[in-house]
N, C-alpha and C positions, 0 to 999 in steps of 0.2 A: 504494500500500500504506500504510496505516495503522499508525505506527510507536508502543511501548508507552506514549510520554507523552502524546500526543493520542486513546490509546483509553481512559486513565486520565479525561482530560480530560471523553469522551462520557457515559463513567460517571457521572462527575461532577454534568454537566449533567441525565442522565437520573433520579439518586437527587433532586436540589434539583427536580425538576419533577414528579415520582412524588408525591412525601410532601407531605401536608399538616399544618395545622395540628393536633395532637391527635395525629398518630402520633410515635412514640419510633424513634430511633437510638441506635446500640451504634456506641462506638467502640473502632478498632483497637489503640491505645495510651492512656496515660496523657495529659491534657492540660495545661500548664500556663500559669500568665500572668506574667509576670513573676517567674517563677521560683518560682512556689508552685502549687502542686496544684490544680487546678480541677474536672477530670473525672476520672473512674473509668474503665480501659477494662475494656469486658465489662459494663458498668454500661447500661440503658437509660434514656434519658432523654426527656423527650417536648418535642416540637417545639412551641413556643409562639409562633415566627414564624418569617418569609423576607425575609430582604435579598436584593438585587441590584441596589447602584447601578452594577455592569458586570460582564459576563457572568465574568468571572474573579476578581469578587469576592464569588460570590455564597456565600450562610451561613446556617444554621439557627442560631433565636436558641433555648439550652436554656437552662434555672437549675439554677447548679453545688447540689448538694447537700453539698457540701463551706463553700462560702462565702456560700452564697444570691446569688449575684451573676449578673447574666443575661450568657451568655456566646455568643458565635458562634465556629460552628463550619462550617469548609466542609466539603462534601458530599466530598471527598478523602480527609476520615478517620473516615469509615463505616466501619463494618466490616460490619456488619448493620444490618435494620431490621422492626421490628413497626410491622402495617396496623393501625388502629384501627377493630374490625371496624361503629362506626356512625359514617358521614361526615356531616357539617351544610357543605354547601357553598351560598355565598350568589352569587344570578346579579347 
C-alpha cells in the first residue's frame, strides 16, 4: 500500500515530467527566500526551465515577479497548472 508521503512524492515526479518549458504553475502558498516574498500563491507563472541533479531535487526554474530573480520551485508546491496550448519540442 502506498502511504500519503510517497503518493505526494508520484505527484510530484508526474507534474516535473508532465510540464514543459512554456507552461505556467500556480502555487499553493506564498513563496519565500530568505525570508522575503518571492512568489504569489494563486499567481501563475511560467516555466522557463527543469533541474534534476537527483530525482528528489528536482525544480521548475520561474522568474519571481516580485524580484525579477529566477527562482526554483519543486513540483511539491503546485497547486495547479496551465498547458500551453502550442508545444515546440526539440528531438
Amino acid at each position: 500500500m502506498i502511504d500519503e508521503d510517497d503518493n505526494l512524492l508520484i505527484e510530484s515526479e508526474f507534474f516535473w515530467h508532465a510540464l514543459i518549458e512554456g507552461d505556467k504553475i500556480v502555487l499553493e502558498a506564498d513563496y519565500f527566500e530568505e525570508g522575503a516574498l518571492a512568489l504569489r500563491q494563486g499567481k501563475a507563472y511560467e516555466v522557463l526551465a527543469k533541474t534534476q541533479p537527483f530525482l528528489s531535487n528536482m525544480s521548475f526554474v520561474v522568474q519571481s515577479d516580485i524580484t525579477d530573480q529566477l527562482v526554483n520551485v519543486h513540483p511539491f508546491l503546485v497547486d495547479n497548472y496551465l498547458i500551453n496550448p502550442v508545444k515546440y519540442r526539440l528531438n
